[in-house]
N, C-alpha and C positions, 0 to 999 in steps of 0.2 A: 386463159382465153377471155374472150372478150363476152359480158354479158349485160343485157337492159336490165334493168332494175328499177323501184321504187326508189327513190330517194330527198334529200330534203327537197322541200319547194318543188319536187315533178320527177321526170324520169332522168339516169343518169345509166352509162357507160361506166361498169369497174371491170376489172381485170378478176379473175376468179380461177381456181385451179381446175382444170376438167373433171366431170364428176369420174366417181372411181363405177368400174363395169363390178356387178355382184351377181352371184346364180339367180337366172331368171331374168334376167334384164339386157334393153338392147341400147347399144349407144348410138345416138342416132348422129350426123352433119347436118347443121339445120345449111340448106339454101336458099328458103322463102317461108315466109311465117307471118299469115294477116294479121294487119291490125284493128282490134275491133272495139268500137265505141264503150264495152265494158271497158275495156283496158284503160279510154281516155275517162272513163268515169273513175278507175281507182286511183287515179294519177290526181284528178281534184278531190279526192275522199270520198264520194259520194256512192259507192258502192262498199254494202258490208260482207261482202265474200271475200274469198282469200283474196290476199295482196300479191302475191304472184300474178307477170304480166305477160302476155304472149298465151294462145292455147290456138293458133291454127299451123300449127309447122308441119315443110315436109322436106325431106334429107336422104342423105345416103347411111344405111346402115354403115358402121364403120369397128361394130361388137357385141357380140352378141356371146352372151352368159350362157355359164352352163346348166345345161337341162332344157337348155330352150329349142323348140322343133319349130319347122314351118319357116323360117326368115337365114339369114347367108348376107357377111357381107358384100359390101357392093350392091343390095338390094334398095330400089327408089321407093320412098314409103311417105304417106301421111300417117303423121300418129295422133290418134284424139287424147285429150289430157286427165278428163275425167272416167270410170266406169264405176256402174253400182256393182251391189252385192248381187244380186239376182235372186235374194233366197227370203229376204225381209220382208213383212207385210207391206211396203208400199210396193215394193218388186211387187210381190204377189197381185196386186191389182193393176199393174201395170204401170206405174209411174215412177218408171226408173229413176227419171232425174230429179226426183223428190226424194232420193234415197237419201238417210244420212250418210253412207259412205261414199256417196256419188261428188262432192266436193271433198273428204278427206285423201281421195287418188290424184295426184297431178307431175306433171313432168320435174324434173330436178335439171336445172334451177328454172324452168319455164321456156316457153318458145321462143324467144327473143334471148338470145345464144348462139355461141360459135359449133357449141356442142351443149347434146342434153340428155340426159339419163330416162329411158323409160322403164321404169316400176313392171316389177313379177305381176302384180295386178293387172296393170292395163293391158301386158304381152300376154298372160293366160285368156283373156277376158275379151281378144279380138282386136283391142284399140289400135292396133298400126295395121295399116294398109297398102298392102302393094302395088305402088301403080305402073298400068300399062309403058310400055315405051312412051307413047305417042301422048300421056298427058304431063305435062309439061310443070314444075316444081308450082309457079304463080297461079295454077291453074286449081291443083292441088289444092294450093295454100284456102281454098275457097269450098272446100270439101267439109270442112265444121258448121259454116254459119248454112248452107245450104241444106245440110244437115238437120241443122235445127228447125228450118221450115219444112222439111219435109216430116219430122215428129211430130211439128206443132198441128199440121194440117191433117194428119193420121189420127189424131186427137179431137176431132172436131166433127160436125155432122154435117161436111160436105160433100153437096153435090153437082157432078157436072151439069151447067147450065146453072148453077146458083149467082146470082149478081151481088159482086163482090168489089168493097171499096179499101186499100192498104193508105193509112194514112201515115207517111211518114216515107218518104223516098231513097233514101239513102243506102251503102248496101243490102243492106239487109232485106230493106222494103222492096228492093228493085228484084233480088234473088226470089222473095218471096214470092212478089209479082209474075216475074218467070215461071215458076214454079207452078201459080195459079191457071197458067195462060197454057201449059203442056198438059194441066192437068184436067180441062176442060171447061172451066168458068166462061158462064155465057156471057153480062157485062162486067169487063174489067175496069174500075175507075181508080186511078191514084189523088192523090191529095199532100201537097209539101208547100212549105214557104220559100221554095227556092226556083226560083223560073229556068234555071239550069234543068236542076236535076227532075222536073217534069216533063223538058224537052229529053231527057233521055228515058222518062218512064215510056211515053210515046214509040221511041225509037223499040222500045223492050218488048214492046208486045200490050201496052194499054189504049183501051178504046177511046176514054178521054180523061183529062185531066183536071184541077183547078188548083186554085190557092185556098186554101179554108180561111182564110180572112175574108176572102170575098166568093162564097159560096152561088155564084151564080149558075142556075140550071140542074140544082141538087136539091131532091125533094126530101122531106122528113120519113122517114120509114124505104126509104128505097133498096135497100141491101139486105140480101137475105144475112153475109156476113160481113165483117167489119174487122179487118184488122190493125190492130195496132201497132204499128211498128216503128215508137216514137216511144221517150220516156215523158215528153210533153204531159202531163197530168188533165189539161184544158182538152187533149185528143181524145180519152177516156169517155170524156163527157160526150163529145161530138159522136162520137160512134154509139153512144147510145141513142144520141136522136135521131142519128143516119140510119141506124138500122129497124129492120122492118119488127111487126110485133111476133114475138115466138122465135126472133132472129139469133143471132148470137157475136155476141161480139170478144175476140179474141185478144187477151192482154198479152202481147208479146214483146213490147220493148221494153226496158229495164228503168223504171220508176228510180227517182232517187232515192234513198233514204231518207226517212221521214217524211215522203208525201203525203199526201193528205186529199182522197178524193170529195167533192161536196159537189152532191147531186140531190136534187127530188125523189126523197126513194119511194113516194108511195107512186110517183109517174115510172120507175121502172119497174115494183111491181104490180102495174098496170099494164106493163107492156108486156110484161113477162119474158122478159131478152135475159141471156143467160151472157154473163162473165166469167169465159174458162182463159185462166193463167195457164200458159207452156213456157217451158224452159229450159234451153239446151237440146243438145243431141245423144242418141242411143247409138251402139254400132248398128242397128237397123237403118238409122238415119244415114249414116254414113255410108253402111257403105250401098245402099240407093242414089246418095247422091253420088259419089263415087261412077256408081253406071251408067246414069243421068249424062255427065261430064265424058264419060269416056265415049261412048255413044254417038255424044253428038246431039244429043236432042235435045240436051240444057245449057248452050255455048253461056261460058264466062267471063271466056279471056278479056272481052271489051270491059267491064268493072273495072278492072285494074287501070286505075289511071297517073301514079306515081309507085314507081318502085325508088325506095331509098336504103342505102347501105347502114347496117346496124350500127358504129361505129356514128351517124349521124341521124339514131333513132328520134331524138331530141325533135330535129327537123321531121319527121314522120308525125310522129303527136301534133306538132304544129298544124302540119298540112292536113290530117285529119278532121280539124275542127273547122276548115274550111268547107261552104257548101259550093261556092259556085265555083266550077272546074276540077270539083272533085268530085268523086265516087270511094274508091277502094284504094287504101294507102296497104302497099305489102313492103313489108322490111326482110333485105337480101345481106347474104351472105359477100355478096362482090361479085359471086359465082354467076354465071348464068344461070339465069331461070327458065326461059323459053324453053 
């Protein structure tokens, strides 16, 4: 079978045996699996988590190991790639995906696959998800990163009517955004260097927009909260002057390795604005967004703005890195996704 991989100089297409099905495990057909700005970050190195690429897939069961209840093939599912322990002192405080085990669980050989192996773990533990008829593989496929903001904002001390600015437009910023705007936030404002992708923050549900290079009509402290949803390091800083005193600002986009932030700390703690890191999604996250999407009250489908066949994943990473006319790069199986 055919699978994405890591390889020299970037991503590459090998050929690979299908994983072998064991008790406890479900084999899943991928036919839509997003691709997410992590994934283009372990392709240039710059991310020190696993090297495993692909973690938003969604397929047709096609085996299911023994001992396992609850799933049948032929069943249409998202499966999430990571799950904690649930039983560890960070579990206990609630920070699942700070678990140590919560990165050593993931899919064999990853979501970007013709076929891929879900772990006893992740199947005991809730990670695959059944979806309705009527939501659609691509749709799915957009079930993890949606995920993650809806943890991340669980995590946080918002409140409806708080004026909120997401810097960084891109999937993730834009779901987020959505997310923000169902969830009651009184001023929504975005912030990206891409005049595209503000014209579509607009279109998503934001009250107004700008470019942070040229900050016009944005006052110092105006944000109750600030999200980050950029690994930009220079965004960091802005969101600490954007946001208001006692505010908080949320590090949500994935920093490269070995950044380096260099700020005034005795002007933040002066302000007293709080920096909470979130990261990833829980099955809480999931399957909320999951209802969100199936519902109807969280439309996705528009994001997706290239689907590209696995076989020419190569071309998806490229298109990826593109900001204007892009959003959401999903990589297919050939199959229908709709």
């Amino acid at each position: 079978m055919k699978v994405g991989r890591l390889g020299p100089g970037g991503v590459v297409v090998a050929e690979v045996d299908r994983p072998v099905l064991s008790g406890g495990d479900l084999l899943v057909e991928m036919h839509a699996c997003g691709l997410c700005g992590s994934d283009v970050e372990k392709v240039k190195g710059h991310y020190a988590a696993t090297g495993k690429i692909g973690h938003e897939p969604a397929g047709t069961v096609v085996g299911v190991g023994y001992g396992v209840t609850g799933y049948r093939v032929g069943d249409r599912v998202f499966v999430h790639h990571h799950v904690p322990c649930y039983s560890c002192d960070v579990c206990r405080a609630g920070r699942y995906t700070f678990c140590p085990t919560y990165q050593k669980t993931n899919l064999d050989p990853g979501g970007f696959a013709e076929f891929f192996r879900v772990p006893p773990e992740n199947v005991s533990r809730g990670a695959a998800l059944v979806l309705p008829d009527h939501v659609s593989f691509e749709e799915a496929a957009l079930i993890e990163p949606l995920g993650c903001c809806i943890d991340a904002l669980a995590a946080l001390p918002f409140q409806p009517g708080d004026r909120v600015l997401v810097l960084g437009l891109g999937p993730i910023g834009l779901l987020y955004l959505k997310l923000l705007r169902v969830s009651g936030a009184g001023l929504l404002v975005g912030a990206d260097l891409s005049a595209y992708r503000r014209e579509v923050a607009l279109r998503e549900g934001a009250d107004r927009v700008f470019d942070p290079r040229t900050p016009e009509g944005v006052t110092e402290g105006e944000f109750d909260l600030v999200v980050v949803a950029t690994g930009a390091v220079r965004a960091i800083s802005d969101g600490f002057r954007w946001v208001r005193r006692g505010g908080t600002v949320n590090l949500f986009g994935l920093p490269e390795k070995g950044s380096h932030l260099e700020t005034d700390l005795q002007d933040l703690y002066m302000k007293g604005a709080r920096l909470v890191p979130t990261y990833a999604a829980t099955e809480r996250g999931t399957n909320t967004a999951l209802r969100l999407i199936a519902s109807g009250r969280l439309p996705v489908r528009q994001l997706v703005t290239h689907r590209i066949p696995l076989a020419r994943i190569e071309e998806g990473f490229r298109q990826a890195t593109a900001t204007e006319g892009t959003i959401k790069v999903v990589i297919t199986s050939g199959a229908p996704t709709a």
